[in-house]
C-alpha positions, 0 to 999 in steps of 0.5 A, a space after each residue: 793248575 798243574 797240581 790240579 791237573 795231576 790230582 784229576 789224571 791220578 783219581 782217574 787212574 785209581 777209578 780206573 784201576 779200581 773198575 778193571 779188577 772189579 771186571 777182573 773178580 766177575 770174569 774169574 768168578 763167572 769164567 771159573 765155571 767153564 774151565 772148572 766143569 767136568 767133561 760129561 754128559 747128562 746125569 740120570 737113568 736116560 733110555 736111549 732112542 733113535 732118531 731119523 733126520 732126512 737120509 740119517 741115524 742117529 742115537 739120542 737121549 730120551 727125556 720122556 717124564 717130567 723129571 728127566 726133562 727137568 734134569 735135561 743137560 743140567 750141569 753137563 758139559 758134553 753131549 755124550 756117547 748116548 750109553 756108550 753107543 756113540 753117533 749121539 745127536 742129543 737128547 729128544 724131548 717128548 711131550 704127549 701132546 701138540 702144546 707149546 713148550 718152553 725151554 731155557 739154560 739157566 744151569 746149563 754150562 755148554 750152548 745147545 741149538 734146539 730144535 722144536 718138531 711138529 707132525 714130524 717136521 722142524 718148525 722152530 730151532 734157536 741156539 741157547 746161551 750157557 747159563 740165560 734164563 730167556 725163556 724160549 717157547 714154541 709149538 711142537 710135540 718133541 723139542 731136540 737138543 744138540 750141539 750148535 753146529 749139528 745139521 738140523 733146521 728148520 723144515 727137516 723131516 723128523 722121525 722118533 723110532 
């Protein structure tokens, strides 16, 4: 019976270390992508615009064609200096028409609230995971992207110059 017993405690110690180092290998394997990504903003030829949120400014990329939209901050790890011009919120969407539009991060390394606008008022905003491919719809003609903790929400009055 004592044998028996210390086959069974043993075979639970190995199952057990075994399922440790597969979590160990995903979290080194998964993890690896955060510690090892360079500090940057968003890769391409963004122009540069300027927003109006309540009483102020701000700098921001704008993602006016479908092939900046699609590059967005793909890979990027930072905001970004907006050109070099700092005060950057983000980088603003535009779509030529009211539509719903949707969004996800599958390839984006860092969290990114965004807020869609309508008739020059937030209408939606949610705070994507790194790398989720949950795609998030909702109505708007301009969606804004910026860091999870930038003032913005909800019924803020917005104005792209």
């Amino acid at each position: 019976m004592v044998r028996q017993r210390t086959a069974y405690a043993a075979a639970v110690l190995v199952i057990a270390a075994a399922v440790l180092l597969y979590l160990l290998a995903l979290h080194l394997q998964h993890g690896s992508a955060y510690q090892q990504a360079p500090v940057h903003g968003p890769e391409g030829n963004f122009p540069i615009g300027r927003i109006s949120i309540g009483n102020s400014s701000y700098n921001v990329y704008i993602a006016a064609n479908a092939a900046l939209q699609e590059q967005g901050y793909m890979n990027s790890s930072s905001i970004g200096s907006c050109g070099g011009l700092g005060n950057c919120a983000g980088m603003l969407f535009l779509f030529r028409n009211y539509s719903t539009e949707c969004f996800w991060m599958k390839n984006t390394i860092m969290a990114l609230k965004q807020s869609w606008i309508a008739n020059g008022s937030v209408n939606y905003t949610y705070i994507g995971t790194p790398y989720s491919t949950a795609i998030i719809c909702s109505p708007g003609n301009m969606v804004l992207e910026t860091l999870p903790n930038f003032s913005i929400n909800y019924g803020n009055k917005v104005a792209y110059r």
